[in-house]
C-alpha positions in Angstrom: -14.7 12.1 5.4 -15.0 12.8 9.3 -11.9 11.3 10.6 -12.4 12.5 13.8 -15.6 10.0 14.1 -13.8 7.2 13.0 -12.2 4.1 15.1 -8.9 4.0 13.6 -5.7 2.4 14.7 -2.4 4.5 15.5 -0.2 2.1 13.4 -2.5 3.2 10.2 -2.2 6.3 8.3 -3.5 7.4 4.9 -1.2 10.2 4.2 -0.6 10.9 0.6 2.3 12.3 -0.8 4.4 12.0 -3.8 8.0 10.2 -4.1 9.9 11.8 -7.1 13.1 10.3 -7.2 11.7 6.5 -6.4 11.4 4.2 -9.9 7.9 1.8 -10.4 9.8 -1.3 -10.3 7.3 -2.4 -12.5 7.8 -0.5 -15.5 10.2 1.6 -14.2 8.6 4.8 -14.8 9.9 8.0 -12.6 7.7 8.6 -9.3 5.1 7.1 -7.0 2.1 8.2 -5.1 1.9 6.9 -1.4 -1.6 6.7 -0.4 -2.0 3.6 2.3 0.9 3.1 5.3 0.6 0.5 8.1 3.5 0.5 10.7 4.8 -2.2 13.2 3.5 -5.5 11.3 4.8 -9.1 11.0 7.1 -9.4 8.1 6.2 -12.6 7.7 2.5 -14.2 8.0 2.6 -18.0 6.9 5.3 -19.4 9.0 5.0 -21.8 11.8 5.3 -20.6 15.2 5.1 -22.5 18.5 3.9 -20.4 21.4 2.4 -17.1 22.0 5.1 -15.3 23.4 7.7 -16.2 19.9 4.5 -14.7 18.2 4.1 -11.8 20.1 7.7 -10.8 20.1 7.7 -11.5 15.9 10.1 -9.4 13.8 8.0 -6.3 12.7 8.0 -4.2 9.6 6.5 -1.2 7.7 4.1 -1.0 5.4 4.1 2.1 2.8 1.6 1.4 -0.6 3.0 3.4 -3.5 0.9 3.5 -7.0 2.5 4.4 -10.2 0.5 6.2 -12.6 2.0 4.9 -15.5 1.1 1.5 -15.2 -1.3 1.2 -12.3 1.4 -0.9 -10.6 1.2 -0.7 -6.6 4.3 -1.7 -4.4 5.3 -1.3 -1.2 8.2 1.5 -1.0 9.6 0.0 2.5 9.7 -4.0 1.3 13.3 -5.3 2.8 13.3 -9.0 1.0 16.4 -9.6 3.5 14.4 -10.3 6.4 11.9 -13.3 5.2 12.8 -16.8 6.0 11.3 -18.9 3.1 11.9 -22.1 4.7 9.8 -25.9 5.2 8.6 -23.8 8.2 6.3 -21.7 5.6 2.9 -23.4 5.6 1.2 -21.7 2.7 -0.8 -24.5 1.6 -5.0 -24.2 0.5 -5.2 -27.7 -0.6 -6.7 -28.8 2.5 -10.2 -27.2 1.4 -12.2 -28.9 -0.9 -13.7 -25.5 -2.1 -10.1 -24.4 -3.1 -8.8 -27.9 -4.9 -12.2 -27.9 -6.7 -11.1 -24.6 -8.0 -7.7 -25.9 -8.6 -8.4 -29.2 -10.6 -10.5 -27.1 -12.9 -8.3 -24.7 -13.6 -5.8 -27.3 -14.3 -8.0 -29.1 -16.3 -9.1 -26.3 -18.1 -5.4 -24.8 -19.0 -4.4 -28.5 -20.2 -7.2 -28.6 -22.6 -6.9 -25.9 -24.0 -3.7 -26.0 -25.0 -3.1 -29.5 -25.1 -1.0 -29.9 -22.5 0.0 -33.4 -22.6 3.0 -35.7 -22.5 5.1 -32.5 -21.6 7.5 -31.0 -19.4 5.8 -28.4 -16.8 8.3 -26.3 -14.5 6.6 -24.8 -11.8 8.0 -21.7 -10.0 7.2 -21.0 -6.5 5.4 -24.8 -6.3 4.6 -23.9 -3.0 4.4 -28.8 -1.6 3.7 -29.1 -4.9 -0.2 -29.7 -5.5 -0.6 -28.1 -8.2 2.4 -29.2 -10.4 1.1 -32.9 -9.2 -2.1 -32.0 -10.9 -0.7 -30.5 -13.9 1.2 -33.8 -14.1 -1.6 -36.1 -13.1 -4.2 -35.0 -15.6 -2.6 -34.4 -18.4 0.2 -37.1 -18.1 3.3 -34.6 -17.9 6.6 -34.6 -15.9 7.4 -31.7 -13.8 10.1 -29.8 -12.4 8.8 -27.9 -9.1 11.0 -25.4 -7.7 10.3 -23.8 -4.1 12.8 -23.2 -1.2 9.5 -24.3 1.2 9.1 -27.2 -0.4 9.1 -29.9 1.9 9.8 -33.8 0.7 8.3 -35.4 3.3 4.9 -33.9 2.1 5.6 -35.1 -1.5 2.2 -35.3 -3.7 0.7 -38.7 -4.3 2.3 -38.7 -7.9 5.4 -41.4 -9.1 8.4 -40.0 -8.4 10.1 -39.9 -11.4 7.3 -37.3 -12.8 8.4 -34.3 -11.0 11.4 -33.4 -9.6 11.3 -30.8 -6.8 14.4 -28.2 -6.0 14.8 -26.3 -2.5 15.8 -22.9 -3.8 14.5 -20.2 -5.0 13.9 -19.2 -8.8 17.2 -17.3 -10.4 19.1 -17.1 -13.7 21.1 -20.4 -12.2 18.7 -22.5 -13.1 17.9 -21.2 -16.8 19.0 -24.7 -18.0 15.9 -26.0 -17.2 14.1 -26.6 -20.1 10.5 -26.5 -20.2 7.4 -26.8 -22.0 5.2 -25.0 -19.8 6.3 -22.4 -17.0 4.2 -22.3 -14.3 4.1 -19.6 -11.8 1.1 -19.2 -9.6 1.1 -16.6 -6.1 4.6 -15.8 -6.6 4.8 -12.9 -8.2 3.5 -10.8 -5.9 6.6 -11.6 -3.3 8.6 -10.4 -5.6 10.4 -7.3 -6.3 11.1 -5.5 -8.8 9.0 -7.4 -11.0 10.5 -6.0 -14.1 14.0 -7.9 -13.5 12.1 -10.6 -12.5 10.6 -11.4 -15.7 13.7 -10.5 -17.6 15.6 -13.0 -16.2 12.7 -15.3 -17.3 12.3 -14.4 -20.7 16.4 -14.4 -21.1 16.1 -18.1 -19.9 13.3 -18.9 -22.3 15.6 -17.4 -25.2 14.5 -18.6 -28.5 11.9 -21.4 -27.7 8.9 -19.5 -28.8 6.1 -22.5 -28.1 7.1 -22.3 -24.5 3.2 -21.5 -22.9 3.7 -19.3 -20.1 0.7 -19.5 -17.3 0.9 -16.9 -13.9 -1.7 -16.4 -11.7 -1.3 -13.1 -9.1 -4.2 -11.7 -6.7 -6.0 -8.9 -8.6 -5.7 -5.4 -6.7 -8.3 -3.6 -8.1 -11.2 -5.5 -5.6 -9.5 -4.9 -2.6 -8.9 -1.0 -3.6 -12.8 -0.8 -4.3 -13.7 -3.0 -1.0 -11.1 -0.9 0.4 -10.2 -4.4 1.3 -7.3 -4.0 4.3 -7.4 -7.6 5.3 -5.6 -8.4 1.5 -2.5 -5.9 2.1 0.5 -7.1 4.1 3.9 -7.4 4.5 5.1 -10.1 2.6 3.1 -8.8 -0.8 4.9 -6.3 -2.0 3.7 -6.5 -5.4 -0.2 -5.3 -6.3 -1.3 -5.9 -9.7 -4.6 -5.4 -11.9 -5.2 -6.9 -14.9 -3.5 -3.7 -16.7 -0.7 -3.7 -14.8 -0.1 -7.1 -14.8 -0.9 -7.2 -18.9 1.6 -4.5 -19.5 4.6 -6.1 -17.4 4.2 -9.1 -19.5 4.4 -7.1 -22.7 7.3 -5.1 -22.0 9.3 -8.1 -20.7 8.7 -9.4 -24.4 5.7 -12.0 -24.1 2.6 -12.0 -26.4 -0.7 -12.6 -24.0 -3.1 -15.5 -25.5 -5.3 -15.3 -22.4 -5.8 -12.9 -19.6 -9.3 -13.2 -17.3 -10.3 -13.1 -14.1 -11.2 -16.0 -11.8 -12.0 -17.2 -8.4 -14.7 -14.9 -7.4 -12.7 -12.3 -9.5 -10.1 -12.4 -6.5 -7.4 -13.9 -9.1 -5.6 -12.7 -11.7 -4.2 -15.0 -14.8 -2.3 -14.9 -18.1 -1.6 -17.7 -20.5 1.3 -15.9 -22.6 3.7 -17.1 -25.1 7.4 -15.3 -25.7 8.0 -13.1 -28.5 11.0 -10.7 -29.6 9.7 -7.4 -28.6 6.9 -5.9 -27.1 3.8 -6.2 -27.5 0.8 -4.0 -28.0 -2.8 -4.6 -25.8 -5.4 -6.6 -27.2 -7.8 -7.3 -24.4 -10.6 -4.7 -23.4 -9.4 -6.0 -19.8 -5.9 -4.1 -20.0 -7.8 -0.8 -20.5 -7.9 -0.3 -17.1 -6.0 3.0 -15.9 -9.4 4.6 -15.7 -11.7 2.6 -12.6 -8.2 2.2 -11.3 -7.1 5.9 -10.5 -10.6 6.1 -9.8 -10.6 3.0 -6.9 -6.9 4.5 -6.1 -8.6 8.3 -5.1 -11.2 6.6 -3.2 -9.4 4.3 -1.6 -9.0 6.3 1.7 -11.9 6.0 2.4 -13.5 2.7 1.8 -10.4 1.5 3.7 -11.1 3.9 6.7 -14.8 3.2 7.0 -13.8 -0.9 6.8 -10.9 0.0 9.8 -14.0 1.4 11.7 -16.6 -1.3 10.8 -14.3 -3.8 12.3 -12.9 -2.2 15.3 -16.1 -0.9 16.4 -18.2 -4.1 15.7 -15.8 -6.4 17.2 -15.3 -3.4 20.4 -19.3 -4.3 20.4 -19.1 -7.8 20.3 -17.1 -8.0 23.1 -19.2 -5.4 25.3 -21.8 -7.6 25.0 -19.4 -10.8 26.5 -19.9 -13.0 23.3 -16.9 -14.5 22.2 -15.3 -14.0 18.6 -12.9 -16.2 16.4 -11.7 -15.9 13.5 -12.1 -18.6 10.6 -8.6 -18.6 8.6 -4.9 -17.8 10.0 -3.3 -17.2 6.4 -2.2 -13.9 5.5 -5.3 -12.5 5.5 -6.2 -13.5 8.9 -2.8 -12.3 10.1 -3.3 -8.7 8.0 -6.9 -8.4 9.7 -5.3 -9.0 12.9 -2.8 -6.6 13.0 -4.1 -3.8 11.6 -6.6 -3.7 13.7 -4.3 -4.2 16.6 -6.5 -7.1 18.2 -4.7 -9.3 20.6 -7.1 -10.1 23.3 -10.3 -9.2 22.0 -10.0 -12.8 19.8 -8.6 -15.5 21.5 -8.5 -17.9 18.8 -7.8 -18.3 15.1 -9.5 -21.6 13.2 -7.8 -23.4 10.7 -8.8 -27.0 8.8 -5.0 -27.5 7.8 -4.0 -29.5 10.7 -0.4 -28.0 10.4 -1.2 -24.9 11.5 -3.2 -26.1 14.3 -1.5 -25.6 17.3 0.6 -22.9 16.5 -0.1 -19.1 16.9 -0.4 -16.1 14.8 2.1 -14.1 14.2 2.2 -10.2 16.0 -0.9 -10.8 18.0 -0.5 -14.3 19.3 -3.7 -16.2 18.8 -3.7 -20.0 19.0 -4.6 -22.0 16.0 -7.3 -24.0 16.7 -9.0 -26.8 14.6 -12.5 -26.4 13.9 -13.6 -29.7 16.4 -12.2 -26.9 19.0 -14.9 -24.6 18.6 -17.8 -27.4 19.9 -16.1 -26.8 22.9 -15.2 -23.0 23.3 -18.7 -22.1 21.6 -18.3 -19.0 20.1 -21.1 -16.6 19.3 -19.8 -14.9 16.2 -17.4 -16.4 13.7 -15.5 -13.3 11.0 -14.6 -15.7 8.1 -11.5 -14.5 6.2 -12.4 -15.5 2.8 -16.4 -15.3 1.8 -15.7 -17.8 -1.1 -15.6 -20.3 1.6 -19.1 -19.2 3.9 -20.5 -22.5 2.1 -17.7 -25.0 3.5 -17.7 -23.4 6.7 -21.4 -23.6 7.2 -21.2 -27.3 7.0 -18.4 -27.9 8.9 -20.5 -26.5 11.7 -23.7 -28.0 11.0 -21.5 -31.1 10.8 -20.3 -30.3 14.1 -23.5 -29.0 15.5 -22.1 -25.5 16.4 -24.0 -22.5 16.3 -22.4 -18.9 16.0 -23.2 -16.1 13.0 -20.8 -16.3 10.0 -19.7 -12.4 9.6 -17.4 -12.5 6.3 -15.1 -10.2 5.5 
């Protein structure tokens, strides 16, 4: 690869180098292999912020991607936890796109079927306003326990009260009274770190009630290492897992796996387990993985680099030309596209359909959050969507709306 010829920003660097004396805090196997760093990036990309100049002067961190060999785990090496502020402020939420809660009702309904899942006691962790848990409850007549220090109870679901009980805090061995049927965890995992104590403390507060079903769903690695997939790596994940790594975390922490697939437009990851008094050895072809992933690891570099370059030059294009550019999605990775690309006035404005983010501004680089009823106004030319699973819904917002631009997904 000619990186010489390629548009790449300062803050990114693929330098690869081996850290000896640094455990995988995943299956705690000796040494890690740094392959991906990204300097100078918001620590935090899902919290509210009111005007440009509080998003401009963010708090910044570093970015350093280290892979374990062992267990395919990835991790990033410079992850402080002490500086996120997991508050009401955090606005996280999918649930305002019909795409997404179409996808979420039948996965609900799906995991309750299967394993009966009625009449019980579900206890969500990292419940995020609760959504989920209030369809877990909804369809399959359960109570819940939802626990989530961004909870916020002014946004509770439509669901009685007295089915689900929410907690402001986060998940820790103080709250291994809870007694549960079900444990839910879904995009949690990957804020955590290490993992391994994580789900240790878990399976201690489980102890003997071997029925309890165990369902986690995590983003799955191994696309975005093939897509070289930049937009999907940021700060606050500091936790990368593919269905091997995932599969063998859950085995040593002393859970037997009953289901383990991919869905979502293979971007998710998730396990139906139950616990068990010792490991466990891999029955799904799935968990075989060590292979494809060293091999997406090595190549990695650059598919990444030739992405970087794509981008930058295409959007440096856009621009010469005078069209104007937004992007369609301020989540994380809308924020993650943004800053490593180091765009702050090429794209003036970020779309969202969640009206609580519209309004605000994006972390790092400051765009204003606009709803999509903005854009018949501003009249882009070109709209980079964030997610492609979503090109469908977007297309008819704006045929609704009567706009006309060039969906360019990511």
């Amino acid at each position: 690869m000619d990186k010489v010829t390629l548009n790449l920003p300062k803050n990114v660097s693929f330098n690869c180098f081996e850290i000896a004396d640094q455990n995988c805090p995943n299956c705690n196997s000796a040494g890690l292999s740094i392959f991906y760093e990204v300097d100078d990036i918001p620590v935090h990309s899902c919290l509210l912020i009111s005007g440009r100049e509080e998003a401009l002067n963010y708090p910044r961190g570093c970015l350093q991607l280290g892979f374990c060999p062992s267990c395919g785990f990835i991790t990033n090496t410079r992850f402080d936890p002490g500086v996120h502020n997991y508050s009401t402020q955090y606005e996280e939420t999918q649930g305002f796109s019909d795409c997404f809660n179409a996808f979420a009702k039948s996965l609900a309904q799906k995991v309750i079927d299967k394993y009966d899942i009625h009449n019980k006691t579900i206890l969500e962790i990292g419940c995020g306003k609760g959504q989920f848990l209030a369809l877990m409850c909804q369809l399959g007549n359960n109570n819940g326990i939802g626990i989530d220090p961004t909870y916020v109870p002014e946004r509770k679901p439509d669901i009685t009260v007295s089915q689900i009980e929410f907690i402001q805090d986060f998940y820790s061995e103080k709250y291994a009274h809870l007694k549960a049927d079900v444990i839910c965890c879904r995009h949690t995992l990957e804020h955590i770190a290490p993992t391994s104590d994580f789900m240790q403390t878990l399976r201690r507060a489980i102890g003997n009630r071997k029925d309890t079903l165990i369902f986690f769903e995590v983003p799955d690695v191994l696309r975005v290492l093939r897509e070289g997939a930049f937009w999907d790596i940021y700060y606050e994940h500091c936790s990368y897992f593919t269905v091997g790594s995932f599969a063998r975390l859950f085995r040593m922490s002393g859970f037997e796996i009953e289901d383990l697939y991919l869905d979502y437009d293979d971007q998710y990851l998730i396990i139906i387990a139950y616990p068990v008094d010792k490991p466990t050895a891999p029955t799904f072809g799935l968990e075989n993985d060590m292979e494809p992933l060293t091999l997406a690891f090595r190549e990695f570099t650059e598919r990444c680099s030739r992405r970087i370059d794509y981008w930058r030059t295409l959007i440096d294009q856009i621009i010469a030309r005078k069209q104007k550019v937004v992007i369609w999605g301020s989540g994380s990775k809308g924020v993650a596209f943004l800053t490593t690309l180091n765009l702050i006035n090429q794209i003036e404005y970020a779309v969202d359909i969640n009206p609580y983010k519209q309004g605000k501004n994006m972390p790092a680089t400051g765009q204003k959050i606009v709803s999509p009823e903005f854009l018949t106004k501003y009249k882009p030319q070109k709209i980079i969507v964030m997610n492609p699973v979503y090109c469908d819904e977007i297309q008819r917002d704006l045929d609704w709306l009567n706009i006309k631009a060039d969906l360019i997904a990511v």
